[in-house]
C-alpha positions in Angstrom: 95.2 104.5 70.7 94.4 106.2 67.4 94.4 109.5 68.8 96.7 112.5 68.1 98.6 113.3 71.3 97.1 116.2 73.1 100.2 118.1 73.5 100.9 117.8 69.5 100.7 121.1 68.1 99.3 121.5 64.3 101.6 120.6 61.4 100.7 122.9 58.0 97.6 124.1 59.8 96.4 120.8 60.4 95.9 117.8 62.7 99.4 115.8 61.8 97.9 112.1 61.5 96.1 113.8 58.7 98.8 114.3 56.6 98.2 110.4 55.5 95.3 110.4 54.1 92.2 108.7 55.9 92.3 105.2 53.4 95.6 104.6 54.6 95.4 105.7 57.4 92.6 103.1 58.0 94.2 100.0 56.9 97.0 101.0 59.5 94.7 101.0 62.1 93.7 97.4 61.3 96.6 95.9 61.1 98.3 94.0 63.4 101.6 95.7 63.5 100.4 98.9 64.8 98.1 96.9 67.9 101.0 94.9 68.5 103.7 96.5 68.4 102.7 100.6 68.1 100.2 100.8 71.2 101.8 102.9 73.7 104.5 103.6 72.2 106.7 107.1 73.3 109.5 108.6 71.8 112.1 106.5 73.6 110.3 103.4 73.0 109.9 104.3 69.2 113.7 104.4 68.8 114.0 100.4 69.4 111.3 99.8 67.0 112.9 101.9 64.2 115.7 99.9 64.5 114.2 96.9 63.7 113.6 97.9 60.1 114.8 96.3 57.3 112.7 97.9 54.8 111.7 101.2 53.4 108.7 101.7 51.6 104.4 102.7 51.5 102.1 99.8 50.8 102.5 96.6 48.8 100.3 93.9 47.4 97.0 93.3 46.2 95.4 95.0 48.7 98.0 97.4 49.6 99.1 96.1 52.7 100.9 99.3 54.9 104.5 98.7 55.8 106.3 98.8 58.9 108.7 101.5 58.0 104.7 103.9 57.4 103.4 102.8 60.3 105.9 104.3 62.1 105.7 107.0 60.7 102.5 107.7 61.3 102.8 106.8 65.3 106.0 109.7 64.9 103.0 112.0 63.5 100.7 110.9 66.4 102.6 111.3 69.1 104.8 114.5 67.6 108.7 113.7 69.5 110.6 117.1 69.9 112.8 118.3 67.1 116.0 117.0 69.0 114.7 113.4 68.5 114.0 113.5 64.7 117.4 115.3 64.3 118.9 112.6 66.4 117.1 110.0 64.2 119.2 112.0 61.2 122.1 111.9 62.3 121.8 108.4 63.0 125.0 106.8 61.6 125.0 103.5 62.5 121.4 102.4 61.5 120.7 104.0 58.0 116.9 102.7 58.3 116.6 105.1 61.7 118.3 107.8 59.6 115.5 107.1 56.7 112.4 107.4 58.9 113.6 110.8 60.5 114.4 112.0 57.1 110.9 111.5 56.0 109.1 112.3 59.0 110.9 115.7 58.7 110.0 116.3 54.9 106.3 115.7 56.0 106.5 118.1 59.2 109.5 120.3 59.1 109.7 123.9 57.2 111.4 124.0 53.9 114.8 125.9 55.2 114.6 123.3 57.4 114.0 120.1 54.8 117.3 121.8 52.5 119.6 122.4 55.9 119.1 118.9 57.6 118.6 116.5 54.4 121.0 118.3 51.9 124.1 116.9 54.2 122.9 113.5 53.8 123.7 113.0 50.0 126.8 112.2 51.2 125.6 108.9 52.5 125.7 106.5 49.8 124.6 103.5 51.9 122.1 100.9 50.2 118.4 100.3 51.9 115.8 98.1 50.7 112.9 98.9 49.3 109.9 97.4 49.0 107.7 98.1 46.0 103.9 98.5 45.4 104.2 94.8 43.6 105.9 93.1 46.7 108.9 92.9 45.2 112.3 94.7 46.9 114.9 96.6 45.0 118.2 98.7 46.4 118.4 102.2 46.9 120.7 104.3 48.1 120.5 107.0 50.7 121.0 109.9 48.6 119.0 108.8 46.2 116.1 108.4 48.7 117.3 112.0 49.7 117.2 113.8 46.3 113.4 112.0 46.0 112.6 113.6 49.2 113.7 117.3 48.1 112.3 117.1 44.4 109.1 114.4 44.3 105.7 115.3 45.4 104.4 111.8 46.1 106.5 109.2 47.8 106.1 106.4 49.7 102.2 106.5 48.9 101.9 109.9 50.7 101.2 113.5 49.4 104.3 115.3 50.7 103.8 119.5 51.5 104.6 121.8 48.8 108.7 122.5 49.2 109.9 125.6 47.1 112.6 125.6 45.1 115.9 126.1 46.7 117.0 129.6 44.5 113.8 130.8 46.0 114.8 130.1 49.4 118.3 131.6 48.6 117.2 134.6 46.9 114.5 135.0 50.1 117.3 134.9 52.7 116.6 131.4 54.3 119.0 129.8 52.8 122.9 131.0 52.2 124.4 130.1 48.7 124.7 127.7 47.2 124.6 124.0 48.5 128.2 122.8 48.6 128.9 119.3 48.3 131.4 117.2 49.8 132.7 116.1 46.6 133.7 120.0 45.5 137.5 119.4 46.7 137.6 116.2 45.2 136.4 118.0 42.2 138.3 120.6 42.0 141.5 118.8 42.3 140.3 117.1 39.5 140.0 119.9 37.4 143.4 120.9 38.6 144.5 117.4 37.2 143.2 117.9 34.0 144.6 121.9 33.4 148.0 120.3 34.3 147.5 117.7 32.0 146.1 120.0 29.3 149.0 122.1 29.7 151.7 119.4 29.5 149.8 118.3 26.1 149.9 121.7 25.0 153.7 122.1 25.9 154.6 118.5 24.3 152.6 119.7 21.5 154.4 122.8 20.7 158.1 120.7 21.2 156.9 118.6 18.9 155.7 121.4 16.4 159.5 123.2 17.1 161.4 119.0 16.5 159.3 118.7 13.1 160.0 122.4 11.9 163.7 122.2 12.9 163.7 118.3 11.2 162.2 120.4 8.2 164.4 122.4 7.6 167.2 120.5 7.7 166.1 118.7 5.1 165.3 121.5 3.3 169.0 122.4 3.5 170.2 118.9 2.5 168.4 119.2 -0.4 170.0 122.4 -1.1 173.3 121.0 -0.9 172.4 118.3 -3.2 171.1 120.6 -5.6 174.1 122.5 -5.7 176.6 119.2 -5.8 174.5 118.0 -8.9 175.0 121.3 -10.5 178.6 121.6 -9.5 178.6 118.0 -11.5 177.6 119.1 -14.5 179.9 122.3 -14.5 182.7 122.1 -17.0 185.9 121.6 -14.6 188.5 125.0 -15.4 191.4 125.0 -17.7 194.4 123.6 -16.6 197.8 125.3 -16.1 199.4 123.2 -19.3 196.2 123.9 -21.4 196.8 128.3 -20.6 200.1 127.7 -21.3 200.3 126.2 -24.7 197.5 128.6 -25.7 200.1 131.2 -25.1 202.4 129.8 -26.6 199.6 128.9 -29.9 199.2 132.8 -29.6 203.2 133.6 -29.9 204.0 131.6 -32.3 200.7 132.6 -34.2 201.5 136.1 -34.5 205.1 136.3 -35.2 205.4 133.6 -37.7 202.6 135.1 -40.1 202.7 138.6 -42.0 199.6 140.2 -43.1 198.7 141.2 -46.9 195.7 143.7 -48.2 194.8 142.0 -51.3 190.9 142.6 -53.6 189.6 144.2 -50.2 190.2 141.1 -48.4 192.8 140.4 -45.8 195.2 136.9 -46.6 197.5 135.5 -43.6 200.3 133.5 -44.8 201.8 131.4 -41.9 205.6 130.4 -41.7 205.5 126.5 -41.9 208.7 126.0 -39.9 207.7 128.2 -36.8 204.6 125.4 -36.9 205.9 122.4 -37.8 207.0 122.5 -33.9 203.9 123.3 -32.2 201.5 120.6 -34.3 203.2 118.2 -32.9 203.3 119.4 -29.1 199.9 120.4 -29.5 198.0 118.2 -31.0 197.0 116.1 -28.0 196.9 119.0 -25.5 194.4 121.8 -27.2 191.6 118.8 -28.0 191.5 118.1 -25.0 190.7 121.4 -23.3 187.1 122.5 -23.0 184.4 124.6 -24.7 186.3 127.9 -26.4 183.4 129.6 -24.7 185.1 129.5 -21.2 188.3 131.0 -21.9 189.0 134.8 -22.2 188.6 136.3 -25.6 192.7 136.6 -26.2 192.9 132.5 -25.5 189.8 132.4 -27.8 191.4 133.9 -30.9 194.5 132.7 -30.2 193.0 128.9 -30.3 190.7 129.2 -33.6 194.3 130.1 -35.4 195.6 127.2 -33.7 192.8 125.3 -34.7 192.8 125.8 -38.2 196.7 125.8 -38.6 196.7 122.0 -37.0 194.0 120.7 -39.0 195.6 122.6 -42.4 199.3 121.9 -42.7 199.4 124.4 -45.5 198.7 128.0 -45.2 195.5 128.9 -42.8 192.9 131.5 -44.1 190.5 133.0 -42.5 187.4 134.9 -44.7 188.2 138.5 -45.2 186.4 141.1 -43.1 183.1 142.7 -44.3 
């Protein structure tokens, strides 16, 4: 009953029972599981027992009691089932603890193009299985995590696994093609479609909300303007009125004909008719202090208004200092 099948070929240049190693393989022997339940067992047969596991896992306890889910395995390496039946197990959809054991037999057995073709698609199963731990306990663990421990660990389940290169190697070799695609890669890349769009619509909002703020700018750049110019516009004296030009026309008449001009000691004297003035203080007098600065009229209306000026405020005869 312990005996490799005859018909079982060598696995790694070996007998395939000894890829457990003898210790274990031992306390298998002895235990009542495989004499119950694993004597006589064939390939068909085996299928019933693998789904009746509940567990996944190498030995446990204090004296490393082997688990069902190893046992089998070992009868699958003692009895070697045809490729068609582990892939089967694989494939397995509807009992995940079926698709577990042919996962690991073929990781122990299988070549490594083959390991990376037939496990790689199953980290797409995110189903939980329960595992029980050297300490008795159990804890949860997924499919593809059990997966990804397969193709990278060394030592699982309490067994030495076969060397598996590294899948670049097997690329760059020619046993494998490309990269390994995952079925998330659509997912993701609508994703990153989702998040250029939305990038882009930032970017977009961002530069409208650059233009709003430099537009907003300079509008109030140009209201301040404005109110610049109004306050200087204020403070601008207004210009002279049509009755203010007037009488200083009239101040530059009556100026020039009612005085006559005598040379005396170098100096020049004006002697202004009183009459011809008498009549303009009067009309005058409330009009010409009331016009603005003698510095924004022409220089004929200036003249004209310093006369006028000191005629008003001298009743008697203006003078004016003789030129140098």
């Amino acid at each position: 009953a312990n005996v490799t099948d005859t018909s079982a070929i060598s696995v790694h240049g070996t007998n395939p029972q000894n890829l457990v190693e003898k210790i274990l393989r031992s306390k298998i022997y002895n235990h009542a599981y495989w004499k119950e339940h694993c004597f006589g067992l064939t390939a068909e047969s085996l299928v019933d027992k693998a789904m009746e596991l509940d567990t996944v896992g190498g030995t446990f306890g204090g004296i490393r009691e082997p688990s069902h889910f190893i046992q089998l395995t070992l009868k699958m390496l003692q009895i070697q089932p045809e490729k068609e039946i582990v892939l089967e197990f694989i494939k397995n959809e509807d009992y995940k603890y079926v698709r577990a054991l042919g996962a690991f037999y073929l990781r122990l057995t299988g070549r490594p193009a083959e390991v990376f073709q037939y496990l790689e698609p199953l980290y797409n199963d995110y189903r939980k299985l329960r595992r029980r731990l050297a300490s008795g306990e159990y804890c949860l663990v997924h499919v593809d995590e059990l997966v990804d421990e397969l193709l990278r660990d060394e030592y699982v389940f309490d067994l030495a696994l076969p060397h598996l290169p590294k899948r670049h190697t097997l690329v760059a070799s020619g046993l494998l093609t490309g990269p390994r695609r995952s079925a998330l890669e659509e997912d993701l890349n609508e994703l990153i479609a989702e998040e250029e769009a939305a990038e882009a619509a930032a970017k977009a909002e961002a530069k409208a909300a650059a233009k709003a703020a430099a537009k907003e700018q300079k509008a109030a750049a140009e209201a301040a303007a404005r109110e610049k110019e109004a306050a200087a516009a204020s403070r601008r004296p207004p210009p002279p009125t049509a009755s203010c030009a007037a009488a200083s026309r009239r101040a530059s008449t009556a100026s020039f004909t009612s005085t006559s001009w005598h040379e005396s000691r170098g100096g020049r004297r004006i002697h202004g008719s009183q009459p011809a003035l008498e009549g303009t203080r009067t009309q005058l007098s409330s009009t010409v202090f009331r016009c603005v600065a003698l510095s924004s009229y022409p220089s004929s209306s200036r003249g004209a208004l310093n006369g006028l000026h000191d005629t008003v405020s001298r009743p008697d005869v203006g003078v004016f200092p003789a030129d140098e």
